[in-house]
C-alpha positions in Angstrom: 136.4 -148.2 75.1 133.8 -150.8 73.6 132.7 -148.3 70.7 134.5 -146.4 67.8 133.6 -143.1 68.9 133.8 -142.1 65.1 131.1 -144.7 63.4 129.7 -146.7 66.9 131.0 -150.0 65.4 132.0 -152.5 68.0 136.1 -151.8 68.6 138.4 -155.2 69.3 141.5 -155.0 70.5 144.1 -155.4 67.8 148.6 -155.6 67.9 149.5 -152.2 67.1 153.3 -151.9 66.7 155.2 -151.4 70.1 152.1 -150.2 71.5 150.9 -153.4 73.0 146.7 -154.3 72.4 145.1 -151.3 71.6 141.4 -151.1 70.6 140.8 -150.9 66.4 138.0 -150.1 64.5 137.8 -152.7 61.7 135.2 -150.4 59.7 137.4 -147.2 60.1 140.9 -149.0 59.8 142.0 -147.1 63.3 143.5 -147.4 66.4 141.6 -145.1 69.0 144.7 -144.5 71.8 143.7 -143.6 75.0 142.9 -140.1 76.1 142.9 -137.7 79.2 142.3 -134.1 80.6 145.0 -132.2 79.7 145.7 -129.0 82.5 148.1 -126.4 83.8 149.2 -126.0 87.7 150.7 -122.6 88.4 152.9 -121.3 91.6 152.5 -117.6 91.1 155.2 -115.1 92.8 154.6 -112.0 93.7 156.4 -109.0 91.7 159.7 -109.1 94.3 159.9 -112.9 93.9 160.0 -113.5 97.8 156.1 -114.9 98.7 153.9 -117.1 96.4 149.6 -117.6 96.6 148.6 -121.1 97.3 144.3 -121.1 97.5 141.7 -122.9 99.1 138.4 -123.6 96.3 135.1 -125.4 96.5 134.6 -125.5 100.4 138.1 -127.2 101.1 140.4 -126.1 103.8 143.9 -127.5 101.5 145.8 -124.6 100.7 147.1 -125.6 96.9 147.9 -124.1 93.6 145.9 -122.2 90.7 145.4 -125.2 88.5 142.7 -125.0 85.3 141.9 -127.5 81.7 143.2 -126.4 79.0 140.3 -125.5 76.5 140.2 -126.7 72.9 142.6 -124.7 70.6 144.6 -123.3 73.6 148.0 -124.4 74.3 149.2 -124.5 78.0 150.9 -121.2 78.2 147.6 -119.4 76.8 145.9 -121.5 79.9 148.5 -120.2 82.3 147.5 -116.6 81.3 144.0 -116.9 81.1 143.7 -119.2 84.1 145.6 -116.7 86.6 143.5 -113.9 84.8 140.4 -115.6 85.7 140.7 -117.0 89.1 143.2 -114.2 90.8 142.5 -111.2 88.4 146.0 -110.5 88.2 148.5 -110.1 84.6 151.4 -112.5 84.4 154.6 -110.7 83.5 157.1 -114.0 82.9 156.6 -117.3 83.3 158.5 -120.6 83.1 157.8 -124.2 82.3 158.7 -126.3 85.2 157.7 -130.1 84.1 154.1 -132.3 83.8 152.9 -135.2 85.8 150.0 -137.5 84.9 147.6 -137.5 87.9 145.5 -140.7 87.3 142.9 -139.4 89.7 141.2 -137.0 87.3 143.0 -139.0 84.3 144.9 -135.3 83.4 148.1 -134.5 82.5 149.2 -131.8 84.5 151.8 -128.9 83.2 153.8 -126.9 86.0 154.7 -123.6 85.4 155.9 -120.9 88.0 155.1 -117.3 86.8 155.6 -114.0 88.5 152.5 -111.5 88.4 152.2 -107.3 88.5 150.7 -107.2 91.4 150.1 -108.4 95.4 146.2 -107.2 95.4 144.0 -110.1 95.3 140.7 -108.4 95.5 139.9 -109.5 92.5 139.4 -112.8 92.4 136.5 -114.9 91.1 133.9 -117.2 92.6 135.8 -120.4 91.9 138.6 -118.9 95.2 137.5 -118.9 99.1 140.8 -117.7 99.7 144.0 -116.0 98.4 146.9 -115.5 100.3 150.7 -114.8 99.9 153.1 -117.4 101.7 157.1 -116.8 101.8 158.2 -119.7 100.7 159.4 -121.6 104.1 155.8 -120.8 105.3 154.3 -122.3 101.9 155.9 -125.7 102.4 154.4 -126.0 105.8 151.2 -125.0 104.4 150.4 -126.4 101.1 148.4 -129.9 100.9 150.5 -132.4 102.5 151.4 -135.4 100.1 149.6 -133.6 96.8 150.4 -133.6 93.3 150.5 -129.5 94.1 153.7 -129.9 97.3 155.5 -132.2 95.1 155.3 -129.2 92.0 156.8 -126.5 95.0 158.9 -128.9 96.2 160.8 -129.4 92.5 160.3 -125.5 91.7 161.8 -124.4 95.5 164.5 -126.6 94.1 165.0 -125.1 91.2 165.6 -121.8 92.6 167.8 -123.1 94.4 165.7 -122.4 98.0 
């Protein structure tokens, strides 16, 4: 950052207390501490809790999981909800938080949930999925993106559950 995003002034990089250098506005008296994306990741189960939907979006052949940002004035488990709504068309009935991960790639902080939804059907989803499809869980870890921020989430939910 080489501008105060609130008045433009030229920012320096000032001692802020057990935070190391951190850019400071001199006219606005501020630190301005980094930011990122922030995003949810879900593995979805079907209603009898024995197959989960991993996707394939925007041309790729990686089977991975619903993922979506978190809009302003959401919080992560209103994202969950409307992010499942959007892309599969189907209702969450529970859900759990499983844990987050920075992913410096896209510079967002990722939170895992696994949720169960109402239904199996998946002709409802949007534009955004090429394809849907239900895995048991032995057959999901052989498909999923190999060495992804998405296996490493099923890996520590499989785990979890004690699978």
């Amino acid at each position: 950052m080489s501008y105060c995003f609130q008045c433009g002034t030229k920012v320096i990089n000032k001692q802020c207390n057990n935070e190391g250098e951190i850019p400071y506005c001199n006219k606005c008296e501020i630190f301005h501490f980094p930011t990122f994306s922030s995003a949810i990741s879900a593995i979805i189960l079907n209603p009898d809790k024995n197959k989960l939907l991993l996707i394939q979006q925007y041309g790729q052949v990686d089977n991975i999981l619903v993922a979506g940002y978190i809009n302003k004035g959401e919080n992560a488990e209103q994202t969950l909800v409307r992010e499942v709504k959007e892309e599969i068309g189907l209702n969450i009935k529970d859900y759990q938080y499983m844990k987050s991960k920075y992913f410096e790639k896209t510079n967002t902080l990722l939170c895992n949930f696994i949720c169960t939804v109402d239904s199996e059907d998946l002709n409802q989803t949007n534009d955004e999925i090429d394809k849907a499809q239900w895995f048991t869980f032995k057959d999901a870890l052989k498909h999923i993106k190999s060495e992804s921020l998405a296996e490493e989430f099923l890996i520590y939910a499989l785990k979890k559950m004690n699978y």
